[in-house]
Backbone as a chain_set.jsonl record, in Angstrom:
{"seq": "XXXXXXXXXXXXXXXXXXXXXXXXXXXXXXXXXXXXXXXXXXXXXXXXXXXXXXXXXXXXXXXXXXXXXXXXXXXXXXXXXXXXXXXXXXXXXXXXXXXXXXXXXXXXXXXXXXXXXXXXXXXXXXXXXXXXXXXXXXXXXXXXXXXXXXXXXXXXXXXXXXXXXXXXXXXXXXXXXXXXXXXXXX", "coords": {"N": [[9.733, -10.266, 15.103], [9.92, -7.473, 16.397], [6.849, -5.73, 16.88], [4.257, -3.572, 17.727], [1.388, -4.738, 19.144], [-1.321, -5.928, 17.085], [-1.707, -4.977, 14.911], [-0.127, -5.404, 12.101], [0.728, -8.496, 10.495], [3.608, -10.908, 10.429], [5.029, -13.211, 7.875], [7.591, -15.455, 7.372], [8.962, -17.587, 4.78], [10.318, -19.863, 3.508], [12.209, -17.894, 2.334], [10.543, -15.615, 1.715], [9.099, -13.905, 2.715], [6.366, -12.144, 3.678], [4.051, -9.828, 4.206], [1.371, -8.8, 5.929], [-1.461, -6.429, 6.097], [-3.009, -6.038, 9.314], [-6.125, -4.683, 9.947], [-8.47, -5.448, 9.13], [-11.555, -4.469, 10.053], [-11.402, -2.096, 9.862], [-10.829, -2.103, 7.106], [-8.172, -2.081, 7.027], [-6.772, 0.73, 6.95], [-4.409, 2.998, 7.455], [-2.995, 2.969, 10.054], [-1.333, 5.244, 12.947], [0.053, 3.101, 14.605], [0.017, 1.137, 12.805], [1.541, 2.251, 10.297], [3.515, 2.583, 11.669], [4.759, -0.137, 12.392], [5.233, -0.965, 9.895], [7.138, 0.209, 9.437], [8.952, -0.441, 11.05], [9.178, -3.316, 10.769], [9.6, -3.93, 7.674], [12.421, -2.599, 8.258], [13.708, -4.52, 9.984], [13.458, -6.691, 7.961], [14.919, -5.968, 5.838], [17.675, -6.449, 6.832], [17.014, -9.325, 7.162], [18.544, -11.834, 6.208], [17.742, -14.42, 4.927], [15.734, -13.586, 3.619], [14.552, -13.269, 0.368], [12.285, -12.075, -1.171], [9.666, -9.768, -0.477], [6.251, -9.846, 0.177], [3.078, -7.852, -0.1], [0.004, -7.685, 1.901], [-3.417, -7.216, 2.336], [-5.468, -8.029, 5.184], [-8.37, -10.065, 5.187], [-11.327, -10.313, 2.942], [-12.144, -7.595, 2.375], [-10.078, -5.297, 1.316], [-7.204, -3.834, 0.566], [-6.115, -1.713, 1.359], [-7.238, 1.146, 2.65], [-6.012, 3.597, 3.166], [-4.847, 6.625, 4.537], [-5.912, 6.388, 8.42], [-8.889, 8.258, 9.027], [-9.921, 8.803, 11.009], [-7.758, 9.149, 13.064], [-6.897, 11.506, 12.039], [-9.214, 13.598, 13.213], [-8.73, 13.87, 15.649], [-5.376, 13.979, 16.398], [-3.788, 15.518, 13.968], [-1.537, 14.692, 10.864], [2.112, 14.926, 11.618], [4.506, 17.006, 9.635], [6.74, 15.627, 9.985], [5.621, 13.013, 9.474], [4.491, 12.869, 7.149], [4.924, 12.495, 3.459], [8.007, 11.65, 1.378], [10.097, 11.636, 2.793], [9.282, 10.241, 5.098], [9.451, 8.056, 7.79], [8.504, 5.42, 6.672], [8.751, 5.543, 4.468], [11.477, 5.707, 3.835], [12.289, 3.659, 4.979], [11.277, 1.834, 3.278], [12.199, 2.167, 0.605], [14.977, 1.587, 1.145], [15.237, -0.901, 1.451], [15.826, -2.607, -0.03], [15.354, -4.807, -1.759], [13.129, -6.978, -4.119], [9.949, -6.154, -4.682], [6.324, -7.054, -4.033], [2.653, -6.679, -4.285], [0.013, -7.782, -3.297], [-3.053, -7.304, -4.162], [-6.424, -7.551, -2.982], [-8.545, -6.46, -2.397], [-10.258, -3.49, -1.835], [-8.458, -1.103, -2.59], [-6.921, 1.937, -1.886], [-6.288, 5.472, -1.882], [-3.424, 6.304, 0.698], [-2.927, 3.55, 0.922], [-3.498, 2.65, -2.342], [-1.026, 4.564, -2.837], [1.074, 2.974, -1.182], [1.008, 0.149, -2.621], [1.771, 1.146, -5.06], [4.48, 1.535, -4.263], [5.668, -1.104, -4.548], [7.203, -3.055, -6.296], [6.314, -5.388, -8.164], [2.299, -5.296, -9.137], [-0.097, -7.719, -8.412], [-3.638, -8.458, -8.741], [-6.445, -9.364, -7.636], [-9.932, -10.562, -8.844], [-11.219, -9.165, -7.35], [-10.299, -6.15, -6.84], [-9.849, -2.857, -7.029], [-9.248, 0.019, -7.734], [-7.87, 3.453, -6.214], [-7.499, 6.706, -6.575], [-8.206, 9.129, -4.101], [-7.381, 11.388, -2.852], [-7.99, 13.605, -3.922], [-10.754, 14.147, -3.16], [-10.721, 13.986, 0.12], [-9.355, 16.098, 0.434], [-6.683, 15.676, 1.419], [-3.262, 15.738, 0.448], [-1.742, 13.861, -2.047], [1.786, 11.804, -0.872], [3.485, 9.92, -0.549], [4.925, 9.415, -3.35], [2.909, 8.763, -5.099], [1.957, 10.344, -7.349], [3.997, 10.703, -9.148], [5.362, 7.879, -9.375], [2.27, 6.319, -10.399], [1.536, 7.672, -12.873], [4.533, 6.86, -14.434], [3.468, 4.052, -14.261], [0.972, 4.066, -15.864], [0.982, 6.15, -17.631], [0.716, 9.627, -18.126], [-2.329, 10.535, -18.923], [-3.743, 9.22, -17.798], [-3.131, 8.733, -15.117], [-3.516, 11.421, -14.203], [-6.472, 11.829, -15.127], [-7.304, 9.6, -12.901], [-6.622, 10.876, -10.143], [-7.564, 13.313, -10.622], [-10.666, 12.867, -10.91], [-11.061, 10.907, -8.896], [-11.993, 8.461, -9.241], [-12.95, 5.151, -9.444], [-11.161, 2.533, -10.378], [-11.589, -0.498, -11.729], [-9.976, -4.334, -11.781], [-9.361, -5.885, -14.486], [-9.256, -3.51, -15.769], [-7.248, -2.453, -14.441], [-5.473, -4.089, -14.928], [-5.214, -4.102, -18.136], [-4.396, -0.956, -18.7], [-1.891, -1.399, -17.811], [-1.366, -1.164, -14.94], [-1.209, -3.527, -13.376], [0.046, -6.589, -12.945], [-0.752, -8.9, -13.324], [-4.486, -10.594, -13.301], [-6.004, -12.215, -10.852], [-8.319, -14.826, -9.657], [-9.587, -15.571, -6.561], [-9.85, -18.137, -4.754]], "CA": [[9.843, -8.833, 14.94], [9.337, -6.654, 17.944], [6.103, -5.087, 16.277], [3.03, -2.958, 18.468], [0.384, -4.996, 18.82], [-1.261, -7.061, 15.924], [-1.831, -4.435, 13.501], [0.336, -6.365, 11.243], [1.876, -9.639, 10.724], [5.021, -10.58, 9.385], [5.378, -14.422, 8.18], [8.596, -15.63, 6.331], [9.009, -19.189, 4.802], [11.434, -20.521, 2.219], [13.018, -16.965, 1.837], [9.634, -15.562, 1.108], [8.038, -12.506, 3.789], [3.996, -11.713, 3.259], [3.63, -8.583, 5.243], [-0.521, -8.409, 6.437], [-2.103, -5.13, 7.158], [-3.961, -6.636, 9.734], [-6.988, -3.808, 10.646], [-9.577, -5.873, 8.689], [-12.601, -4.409, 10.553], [-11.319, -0.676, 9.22], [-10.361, -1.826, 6.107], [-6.604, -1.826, 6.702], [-6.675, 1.454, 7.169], [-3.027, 3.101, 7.957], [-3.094, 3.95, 11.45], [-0.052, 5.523, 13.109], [0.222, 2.026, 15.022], [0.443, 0.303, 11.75], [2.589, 2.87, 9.658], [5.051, 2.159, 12.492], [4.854, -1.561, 12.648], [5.188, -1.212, 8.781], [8.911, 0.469, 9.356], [9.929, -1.536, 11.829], [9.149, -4.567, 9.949], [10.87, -3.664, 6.884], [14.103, -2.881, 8.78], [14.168, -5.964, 10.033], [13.346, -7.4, 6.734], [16.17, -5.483, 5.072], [18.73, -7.585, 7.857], [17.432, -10.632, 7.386], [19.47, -12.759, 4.828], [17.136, -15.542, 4.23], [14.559, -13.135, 2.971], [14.6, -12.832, -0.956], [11.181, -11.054, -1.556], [8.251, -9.421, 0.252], [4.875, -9.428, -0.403], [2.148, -7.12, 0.842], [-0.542, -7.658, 1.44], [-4.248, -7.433, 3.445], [-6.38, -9.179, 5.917], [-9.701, -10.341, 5.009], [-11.147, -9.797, 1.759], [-12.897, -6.236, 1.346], [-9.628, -4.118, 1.07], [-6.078, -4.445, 0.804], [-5.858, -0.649, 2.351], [-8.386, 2.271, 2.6], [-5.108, 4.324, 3.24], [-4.578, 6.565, 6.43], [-6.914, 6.458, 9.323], [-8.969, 9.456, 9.008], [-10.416, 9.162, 12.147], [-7.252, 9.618, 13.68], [-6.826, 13.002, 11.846], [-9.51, 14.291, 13.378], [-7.805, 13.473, 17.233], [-4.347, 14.512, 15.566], [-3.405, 15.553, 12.827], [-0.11, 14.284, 10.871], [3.297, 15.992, 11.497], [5.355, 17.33, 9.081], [7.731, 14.604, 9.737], [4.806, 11.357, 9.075], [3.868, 13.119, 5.86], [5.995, 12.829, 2.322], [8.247, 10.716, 0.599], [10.84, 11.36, 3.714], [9.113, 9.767, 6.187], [10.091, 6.774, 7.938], [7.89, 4.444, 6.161], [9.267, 6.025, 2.565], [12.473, 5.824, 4.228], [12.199, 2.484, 5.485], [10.553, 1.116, 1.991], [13.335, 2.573, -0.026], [15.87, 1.235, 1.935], [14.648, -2.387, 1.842], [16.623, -3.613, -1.723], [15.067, -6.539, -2.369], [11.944, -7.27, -4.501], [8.552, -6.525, -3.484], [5.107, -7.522, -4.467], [1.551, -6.253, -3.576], [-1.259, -8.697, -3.668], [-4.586, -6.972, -3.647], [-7.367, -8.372, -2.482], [-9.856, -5.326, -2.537], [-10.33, -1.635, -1.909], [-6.961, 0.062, -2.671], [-7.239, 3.42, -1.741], [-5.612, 6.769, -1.508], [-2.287, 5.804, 0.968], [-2.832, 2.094, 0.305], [-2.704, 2.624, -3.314], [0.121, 4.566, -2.551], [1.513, 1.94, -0.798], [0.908, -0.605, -3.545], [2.621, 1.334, -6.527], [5.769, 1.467, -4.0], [5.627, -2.114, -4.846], [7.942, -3.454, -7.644], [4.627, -5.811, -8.582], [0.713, -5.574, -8.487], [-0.712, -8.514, -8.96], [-4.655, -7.996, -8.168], [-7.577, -10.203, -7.284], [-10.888, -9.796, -9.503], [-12.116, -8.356, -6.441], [-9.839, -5.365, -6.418], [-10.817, -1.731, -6.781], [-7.754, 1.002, -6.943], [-8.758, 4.857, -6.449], [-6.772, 7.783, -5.635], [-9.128, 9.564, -3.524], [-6.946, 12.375, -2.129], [-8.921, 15.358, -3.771], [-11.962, 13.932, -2.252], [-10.869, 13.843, 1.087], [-8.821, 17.422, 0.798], [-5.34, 15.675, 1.305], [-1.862, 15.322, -0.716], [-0.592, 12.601, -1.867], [2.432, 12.602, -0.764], [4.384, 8.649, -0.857], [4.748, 8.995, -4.648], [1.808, 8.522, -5.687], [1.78, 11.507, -8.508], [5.079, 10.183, -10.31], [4.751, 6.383, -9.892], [0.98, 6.162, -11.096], [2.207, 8.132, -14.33], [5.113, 6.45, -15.182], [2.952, 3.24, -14.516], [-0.44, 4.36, -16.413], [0.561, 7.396, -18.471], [0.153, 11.026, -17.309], [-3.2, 11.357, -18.934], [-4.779, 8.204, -17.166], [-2.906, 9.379, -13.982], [-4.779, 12.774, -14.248], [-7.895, 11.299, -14.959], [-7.723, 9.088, -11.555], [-6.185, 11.962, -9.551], [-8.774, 14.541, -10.4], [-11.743, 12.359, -10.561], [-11.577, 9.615, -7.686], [-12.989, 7.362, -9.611], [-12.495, 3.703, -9.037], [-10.499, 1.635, -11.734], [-11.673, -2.506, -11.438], [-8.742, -4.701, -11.516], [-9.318, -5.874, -15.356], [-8.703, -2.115, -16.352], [-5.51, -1.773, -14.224], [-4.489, -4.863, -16.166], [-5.333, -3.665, -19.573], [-3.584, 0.165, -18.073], [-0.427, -1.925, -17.057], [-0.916, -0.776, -13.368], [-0.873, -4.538, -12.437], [1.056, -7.618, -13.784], [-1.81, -9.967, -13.693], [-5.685, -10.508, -12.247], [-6.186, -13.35, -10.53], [-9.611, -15.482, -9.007], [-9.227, -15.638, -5.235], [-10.785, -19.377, -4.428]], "C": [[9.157, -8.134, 16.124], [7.941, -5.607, 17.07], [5.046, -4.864, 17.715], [2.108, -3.333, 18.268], [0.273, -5.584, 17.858], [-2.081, -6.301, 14.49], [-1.083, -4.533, 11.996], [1.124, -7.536, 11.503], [2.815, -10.239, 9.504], [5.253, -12.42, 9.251], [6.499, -14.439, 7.183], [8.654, -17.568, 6.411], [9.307, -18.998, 3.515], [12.001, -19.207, 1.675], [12.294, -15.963, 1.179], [8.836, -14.442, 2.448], [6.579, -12.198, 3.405], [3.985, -11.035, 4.703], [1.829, -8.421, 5.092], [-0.817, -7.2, 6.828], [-2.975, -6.328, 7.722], [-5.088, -5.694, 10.563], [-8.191, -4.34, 9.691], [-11.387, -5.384, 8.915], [-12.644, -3.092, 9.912], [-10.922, -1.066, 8.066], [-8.432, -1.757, 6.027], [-6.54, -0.891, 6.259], [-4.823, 2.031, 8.167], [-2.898, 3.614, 8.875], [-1.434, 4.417, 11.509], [0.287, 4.441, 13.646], [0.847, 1.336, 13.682], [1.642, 0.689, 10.675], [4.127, 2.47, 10.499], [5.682, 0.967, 12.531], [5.431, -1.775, 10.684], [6.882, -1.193, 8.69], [9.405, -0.045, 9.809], [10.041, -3.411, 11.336], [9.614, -4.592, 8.418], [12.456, -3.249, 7.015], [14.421, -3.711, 8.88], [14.468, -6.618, 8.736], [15.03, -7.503, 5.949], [17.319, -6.257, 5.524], [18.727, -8.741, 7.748], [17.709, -11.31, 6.133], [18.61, -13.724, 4.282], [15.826, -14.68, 3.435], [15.069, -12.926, 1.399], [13.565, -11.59, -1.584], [10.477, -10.871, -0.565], [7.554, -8.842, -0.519], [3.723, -8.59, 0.32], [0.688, -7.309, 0.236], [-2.205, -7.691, 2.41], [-5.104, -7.979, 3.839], [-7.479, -9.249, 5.014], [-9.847, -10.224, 3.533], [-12.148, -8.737, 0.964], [-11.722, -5.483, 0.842], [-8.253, -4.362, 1.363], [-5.315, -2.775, 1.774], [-6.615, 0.332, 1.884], [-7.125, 3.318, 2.688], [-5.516, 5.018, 4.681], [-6.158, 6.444, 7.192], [-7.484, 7.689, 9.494], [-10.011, 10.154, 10.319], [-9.232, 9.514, 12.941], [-6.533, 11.112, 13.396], [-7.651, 14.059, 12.459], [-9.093, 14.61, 15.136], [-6.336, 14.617, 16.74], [-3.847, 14.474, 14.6], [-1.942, 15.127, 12.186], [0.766, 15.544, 11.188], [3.936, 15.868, 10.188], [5.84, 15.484, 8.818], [7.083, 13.001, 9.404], [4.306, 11.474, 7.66], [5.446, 12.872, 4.748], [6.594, 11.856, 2.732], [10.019, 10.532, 1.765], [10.677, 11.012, 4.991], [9.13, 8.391, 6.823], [9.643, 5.218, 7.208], [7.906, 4.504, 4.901], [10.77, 5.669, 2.789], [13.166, 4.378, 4.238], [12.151, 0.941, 3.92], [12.32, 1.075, 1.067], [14.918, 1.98, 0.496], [16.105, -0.266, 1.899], [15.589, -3.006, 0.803], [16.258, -5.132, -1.538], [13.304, -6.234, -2.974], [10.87, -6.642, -3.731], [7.015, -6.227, -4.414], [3.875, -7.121, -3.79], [0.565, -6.957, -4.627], [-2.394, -8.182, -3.104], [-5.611, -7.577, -3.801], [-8.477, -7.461, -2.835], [-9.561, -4.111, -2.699], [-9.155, -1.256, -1.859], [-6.987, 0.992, -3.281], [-6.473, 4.438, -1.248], [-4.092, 6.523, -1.074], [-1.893, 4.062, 0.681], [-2.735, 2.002, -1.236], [-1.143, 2.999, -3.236], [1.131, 3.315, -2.366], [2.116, 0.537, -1.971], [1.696, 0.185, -4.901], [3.681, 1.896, -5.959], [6.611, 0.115, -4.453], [6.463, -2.546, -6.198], [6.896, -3.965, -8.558], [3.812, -5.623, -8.196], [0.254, -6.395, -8.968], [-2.38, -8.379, -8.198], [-6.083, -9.4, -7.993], [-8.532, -9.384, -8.327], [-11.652, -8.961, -8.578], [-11.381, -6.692, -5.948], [-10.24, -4.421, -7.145], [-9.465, -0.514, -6.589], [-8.292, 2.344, -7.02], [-7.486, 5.754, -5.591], [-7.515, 9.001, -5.416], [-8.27, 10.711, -2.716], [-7.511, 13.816, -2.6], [-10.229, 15.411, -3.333], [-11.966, 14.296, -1.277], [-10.036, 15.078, 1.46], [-7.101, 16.783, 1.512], [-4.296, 15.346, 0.128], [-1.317, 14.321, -0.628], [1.301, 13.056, -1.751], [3.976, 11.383, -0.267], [4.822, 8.549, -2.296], [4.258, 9.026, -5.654], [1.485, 9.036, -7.598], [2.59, 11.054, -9.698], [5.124, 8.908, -10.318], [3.473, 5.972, -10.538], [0.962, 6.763, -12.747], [3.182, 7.21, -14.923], [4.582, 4.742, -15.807], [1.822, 2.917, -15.611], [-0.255, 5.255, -17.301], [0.253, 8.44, -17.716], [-1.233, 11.329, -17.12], [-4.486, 10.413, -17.978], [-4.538, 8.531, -15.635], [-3.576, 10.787, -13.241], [-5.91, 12.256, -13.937], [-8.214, 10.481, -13.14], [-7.748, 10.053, -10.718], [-7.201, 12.835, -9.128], [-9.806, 14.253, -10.223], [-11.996, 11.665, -9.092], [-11.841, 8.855, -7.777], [-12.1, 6.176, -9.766], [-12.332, 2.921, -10.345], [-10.345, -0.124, -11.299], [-9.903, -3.027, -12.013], [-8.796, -5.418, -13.205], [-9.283, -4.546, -16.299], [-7.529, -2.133, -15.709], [-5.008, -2.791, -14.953], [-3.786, -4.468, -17.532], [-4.532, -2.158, -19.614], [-2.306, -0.177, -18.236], [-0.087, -1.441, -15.488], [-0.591, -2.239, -12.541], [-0.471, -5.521, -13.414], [-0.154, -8.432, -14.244], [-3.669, -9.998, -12.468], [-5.994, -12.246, -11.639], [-7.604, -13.788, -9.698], [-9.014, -15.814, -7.882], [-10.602, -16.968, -5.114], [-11.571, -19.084, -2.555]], "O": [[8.034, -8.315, 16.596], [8.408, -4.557, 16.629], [4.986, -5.71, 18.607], [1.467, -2.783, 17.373], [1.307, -5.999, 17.334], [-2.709, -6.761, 13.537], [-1.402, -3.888, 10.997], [1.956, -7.672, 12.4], [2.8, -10.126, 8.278], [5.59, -13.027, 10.268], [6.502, -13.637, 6.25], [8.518, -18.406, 7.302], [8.809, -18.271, 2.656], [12.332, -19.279, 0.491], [12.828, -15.336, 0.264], [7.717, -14.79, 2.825], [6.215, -12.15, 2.23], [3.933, -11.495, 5.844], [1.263, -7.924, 4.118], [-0.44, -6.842, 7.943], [-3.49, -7.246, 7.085], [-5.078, -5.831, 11.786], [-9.007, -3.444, 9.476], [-12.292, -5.792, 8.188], [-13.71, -2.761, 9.392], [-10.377, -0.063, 7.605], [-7.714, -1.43, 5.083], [-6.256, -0.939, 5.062], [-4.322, 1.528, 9.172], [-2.656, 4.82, 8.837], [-0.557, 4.183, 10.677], [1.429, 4.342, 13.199], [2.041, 1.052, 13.587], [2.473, -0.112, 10.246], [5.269, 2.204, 10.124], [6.9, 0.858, 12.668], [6.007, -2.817, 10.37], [7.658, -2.013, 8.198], [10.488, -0.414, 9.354], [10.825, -4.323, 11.599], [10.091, -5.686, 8.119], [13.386, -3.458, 6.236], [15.344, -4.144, 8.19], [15.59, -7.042, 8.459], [15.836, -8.388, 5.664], [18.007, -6.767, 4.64], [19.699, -9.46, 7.983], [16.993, -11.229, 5.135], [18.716, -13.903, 3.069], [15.048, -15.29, 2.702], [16.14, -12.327, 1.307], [13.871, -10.576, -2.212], [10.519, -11.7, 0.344], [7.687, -7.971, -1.379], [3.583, -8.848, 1.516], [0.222, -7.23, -0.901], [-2.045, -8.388, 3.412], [-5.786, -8.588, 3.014], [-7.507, -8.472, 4.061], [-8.855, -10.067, 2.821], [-12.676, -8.743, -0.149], [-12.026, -4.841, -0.164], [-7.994, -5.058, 2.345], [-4.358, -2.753, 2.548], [-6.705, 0.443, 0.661], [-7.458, 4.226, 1.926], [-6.139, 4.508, 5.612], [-7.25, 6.42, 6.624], [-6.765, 8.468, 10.12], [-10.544, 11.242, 10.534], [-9.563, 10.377, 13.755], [-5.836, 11.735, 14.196], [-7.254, 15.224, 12.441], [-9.276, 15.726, 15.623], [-6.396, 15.846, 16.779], [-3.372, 13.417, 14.185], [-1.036, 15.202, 13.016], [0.438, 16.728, 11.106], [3.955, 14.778, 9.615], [5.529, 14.596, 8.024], [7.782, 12.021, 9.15], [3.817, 10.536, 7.03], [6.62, 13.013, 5.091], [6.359, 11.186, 3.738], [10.851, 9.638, 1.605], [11.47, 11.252, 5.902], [8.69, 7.52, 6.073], [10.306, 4.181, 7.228], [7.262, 3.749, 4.173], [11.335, 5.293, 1.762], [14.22, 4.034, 3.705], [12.655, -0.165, 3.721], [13.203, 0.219, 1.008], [15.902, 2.214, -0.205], [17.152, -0.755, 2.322], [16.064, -4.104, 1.092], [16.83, -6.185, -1.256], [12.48, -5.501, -2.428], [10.805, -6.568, -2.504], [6.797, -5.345, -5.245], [3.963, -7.196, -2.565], [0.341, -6.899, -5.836], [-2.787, -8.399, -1.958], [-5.771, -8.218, -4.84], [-9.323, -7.857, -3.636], [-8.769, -3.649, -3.52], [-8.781, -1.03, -0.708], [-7.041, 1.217, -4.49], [-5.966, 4.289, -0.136], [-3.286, 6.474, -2.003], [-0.823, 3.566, 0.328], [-1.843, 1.234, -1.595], [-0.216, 2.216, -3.446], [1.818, 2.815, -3.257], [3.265, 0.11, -2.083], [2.199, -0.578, -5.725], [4.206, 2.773, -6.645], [7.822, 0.108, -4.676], [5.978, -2.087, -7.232], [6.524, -3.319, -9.538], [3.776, -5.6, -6.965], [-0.016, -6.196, -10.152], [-2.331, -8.182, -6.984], [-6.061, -10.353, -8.773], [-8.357, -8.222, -8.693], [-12.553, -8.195, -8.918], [-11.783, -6.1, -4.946], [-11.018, -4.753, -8.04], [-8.88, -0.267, -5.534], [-9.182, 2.521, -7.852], [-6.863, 5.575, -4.544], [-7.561, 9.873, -6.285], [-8.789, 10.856, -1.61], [-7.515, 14.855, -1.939], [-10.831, 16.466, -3.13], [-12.922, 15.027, -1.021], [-9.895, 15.279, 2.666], [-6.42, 17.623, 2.1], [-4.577, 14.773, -0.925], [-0.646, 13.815, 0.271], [1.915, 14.015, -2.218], [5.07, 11.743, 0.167], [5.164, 7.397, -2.561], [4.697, 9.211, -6.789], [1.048, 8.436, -8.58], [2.193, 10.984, -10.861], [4.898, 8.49, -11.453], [3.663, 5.103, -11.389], [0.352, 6.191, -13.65], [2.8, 6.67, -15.961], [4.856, 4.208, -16.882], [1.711, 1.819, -16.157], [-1.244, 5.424, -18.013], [-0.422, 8.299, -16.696], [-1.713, 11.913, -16.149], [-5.618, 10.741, -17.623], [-5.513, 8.616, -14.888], [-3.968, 11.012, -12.097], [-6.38, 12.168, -12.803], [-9.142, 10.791, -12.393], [-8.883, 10.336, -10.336], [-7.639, 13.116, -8.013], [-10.425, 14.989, -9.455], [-12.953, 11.884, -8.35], [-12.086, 8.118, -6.822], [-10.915, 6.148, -10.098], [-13.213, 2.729, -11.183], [-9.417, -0.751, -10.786], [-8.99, -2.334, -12.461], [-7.589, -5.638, -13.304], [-9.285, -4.66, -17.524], [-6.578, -1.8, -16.416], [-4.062, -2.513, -15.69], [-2.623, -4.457, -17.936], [-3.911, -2.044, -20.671], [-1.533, 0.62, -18.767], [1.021, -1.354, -14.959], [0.019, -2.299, -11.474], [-0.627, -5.318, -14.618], [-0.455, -8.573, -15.429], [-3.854, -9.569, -11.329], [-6.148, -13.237, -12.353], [-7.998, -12.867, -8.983], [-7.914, -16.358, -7.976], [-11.811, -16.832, -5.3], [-12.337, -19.917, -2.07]]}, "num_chains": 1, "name": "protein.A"}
């Protein structure tokens, strides 16, 4: 995959894709580097025939995504056209028809939740951590987030995350139904 750099990697074997945020040091944090590498690696995906499913999922093991880079908001800010549920990496997602799975590892946060309840499955590590932190940080969600986390959790548990911030362990999103299963990472 012609991807920018090694802000993600893309392996496929036996018909089987595992997409990596790979920014481990930020947390897999969604830069514009990586949001891009994200679309262009699901196009491909979408083309290639031997693929059946993709899984997502991130480096190391504090955080499977902190969501965007908010250091690069303060450099530039998003456009219009990188924000919302029509932007190439909503575009791109949606587009993909085939399966897809998000294996968290840790901190999934704000656009990385996002991210993760674009996901057909969540299956979660005991070490995972989901929070939708966008009235904290004074932005909108704006992948989903609002109507997938509801239809997944209920409106009033969706509220509750939403307005609070507060961090839901990965044996509550079980017991919720935000994730399929919790699993021990050896």
């Amino acid at each position: 995959y012609p991807l920018d750099g090694d802000s993600l990697l893309v392996g496929v074997s036996e018909g089987i894709a595992t997409v990596t945020l790979n920014r481990p040091r930020q947390h897999n944090a969604l830069s514009r580097q990586l949001r891009n590498n994200i679309t262009i690696a699901l196009q491909a995906l979408r083309n290639d025939d031997e693929v059946g499913v993709v899984i997502f999922t991130g480096a190391g093991d504090k955080a499977f995504s902190v969501g965007a880079d908010l250091k690069e908001f303060e450099v530039a800010p998003l456009t219009p056209d990188e924000m919302g549920v029509d932007c190439p990496v909503m575009q791109a997602f949606e587009a993909l028809g085939k399966p897809t799975i998000a294996a968290i590892n840790g901190y999934t946060v704000t656009g990385g939740f996002e991210l993760a309840v674009n996901c057909d499955i969540i299956v979660a590590s005991t070490n995972a951590r989901f929070a939708d932190t966008h009235a904290r940080v004074g932005v909108v969600p704006a992948w989903g987030l609002t109507q997938y986390l509801a239809m997944l959790i209920g409106p009033v548990r969706a509220r509750y995350l939403s307005f609070t911030g507060n961090y839901l362990d990965a044996p509550t999103a079980k017991a919720w139904g935000l994730v399929l299963d919790v699993v021990k990472l050896e």
